[in-house]
N, C-alpha and C positions, 0 to 999 in steps of 0.2 A: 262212612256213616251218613243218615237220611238224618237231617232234623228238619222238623215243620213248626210255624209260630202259628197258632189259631186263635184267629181273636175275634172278637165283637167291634168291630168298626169298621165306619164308613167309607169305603173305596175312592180319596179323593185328595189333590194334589195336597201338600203339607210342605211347611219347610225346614222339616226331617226327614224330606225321604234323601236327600244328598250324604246325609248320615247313614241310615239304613243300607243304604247302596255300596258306602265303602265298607264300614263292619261288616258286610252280608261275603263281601270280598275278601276283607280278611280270613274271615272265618273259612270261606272254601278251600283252605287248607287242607282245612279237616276233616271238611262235611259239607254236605250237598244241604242246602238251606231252599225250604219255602216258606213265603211269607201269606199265608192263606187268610183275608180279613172277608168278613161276613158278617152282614147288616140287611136281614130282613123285612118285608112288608109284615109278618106276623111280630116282628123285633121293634118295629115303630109304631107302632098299632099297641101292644103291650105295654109300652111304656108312657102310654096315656092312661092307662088303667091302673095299675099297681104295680108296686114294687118286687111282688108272690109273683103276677104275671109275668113279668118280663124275665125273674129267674127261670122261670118254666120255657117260654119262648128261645133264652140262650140254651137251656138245656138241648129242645128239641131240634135245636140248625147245629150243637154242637157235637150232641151223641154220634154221630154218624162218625163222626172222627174219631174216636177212641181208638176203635182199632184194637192191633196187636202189640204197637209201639209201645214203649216205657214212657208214661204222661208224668205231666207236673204241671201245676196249676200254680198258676200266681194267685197268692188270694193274703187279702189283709191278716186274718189270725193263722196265718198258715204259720211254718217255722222261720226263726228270721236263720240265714247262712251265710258265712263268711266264703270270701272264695276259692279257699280251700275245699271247703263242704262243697260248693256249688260245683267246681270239679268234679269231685267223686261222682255226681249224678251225670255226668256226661263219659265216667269211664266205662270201657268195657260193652258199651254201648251198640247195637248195628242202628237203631232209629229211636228216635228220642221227639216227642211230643210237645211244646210248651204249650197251655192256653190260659189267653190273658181273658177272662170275662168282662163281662158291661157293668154301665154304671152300677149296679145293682146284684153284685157278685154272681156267687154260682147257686144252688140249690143243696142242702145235704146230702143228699140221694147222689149227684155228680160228685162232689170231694171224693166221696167215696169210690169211686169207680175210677179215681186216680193211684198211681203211686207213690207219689210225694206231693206235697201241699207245702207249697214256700212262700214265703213273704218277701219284698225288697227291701223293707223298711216300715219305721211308724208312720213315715210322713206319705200325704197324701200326694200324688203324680198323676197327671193324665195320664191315660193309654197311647198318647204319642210317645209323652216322654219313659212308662214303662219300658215300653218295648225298645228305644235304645238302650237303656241302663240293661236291657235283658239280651242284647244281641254282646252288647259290652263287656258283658259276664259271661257269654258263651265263648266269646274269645280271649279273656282272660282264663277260664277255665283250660281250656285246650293249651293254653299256654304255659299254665304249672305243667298239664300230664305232659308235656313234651320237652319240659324243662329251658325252654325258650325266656328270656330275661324282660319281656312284658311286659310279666305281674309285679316286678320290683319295682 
């Protein structure tokens, strides 16, 4: 299995990528993991303007991705899932999609061009700390479907 994380952020040292690095290793159990982050001159430039702007700008750096994958978007009203649920969207799988959007979600027109629309939670999280709770659940996930003692 191919999964790819596509997000809206800055390409720059963090002190989560020590984390990133071993979840991304876990996970290659299962699946071939890319961590794709992309942060525009039209992307910073937008988001001096308006809020309408910059959904439009992640649109346009992210449409390209879509592809033929099975996507899923992390997005605040999306569905909240347990990780059982979150499982399922990882079974049966050959390549699987996440994208975390910017400060400033995604646009209606994108939801839609996805196939699931998930939430983590109510509570608010930077996109550093998404995307480990999100690598975190991809390998909790794969660890129900292989019935590996993890998720206990």
């Amino acid at each position: 299995m191919k999964l790819e994380l596509v997000s809206i952020a800055k390409k720059e040292k963090s002190i989560y990528d020590p984390l990133y690095k071993e979840l991304i290793k876990m996970i290659s159990r299962f699946a071939k993991v890319e961590d794709i982050e992309i942060f525009t001159k039209d992307v910073t430039k937008a988001h001096t303007v308006s809020p309408s702007a910059s959904q439009k700008a992640y649109t346009k750096v992210l449409e390209p991705h879509i592809g033929s994958s099975y996507t899923v978007l992390l997005h605040p009203d999306g569905k909240i899932v347990d990780s059982y649920e979150f499982s399922k969207l990882l079974n049966d799988k050959m390549s699987i999609k996440f994208f975390i959007g910017g400060a400033y979600g995604f646009e209606d027109d994108f939801l839609k061009k996805s196939d699931a629309v998930i939430s983590l939670g109510k509570i608010t999280m930077s996109h550093k700390i998404a995307k480990a709770v999100l690598l975190e659940q991809i390998y909790r996930g794969f660890s129900i479907l292989s019935n590996h003692p993890y998720h206990k």
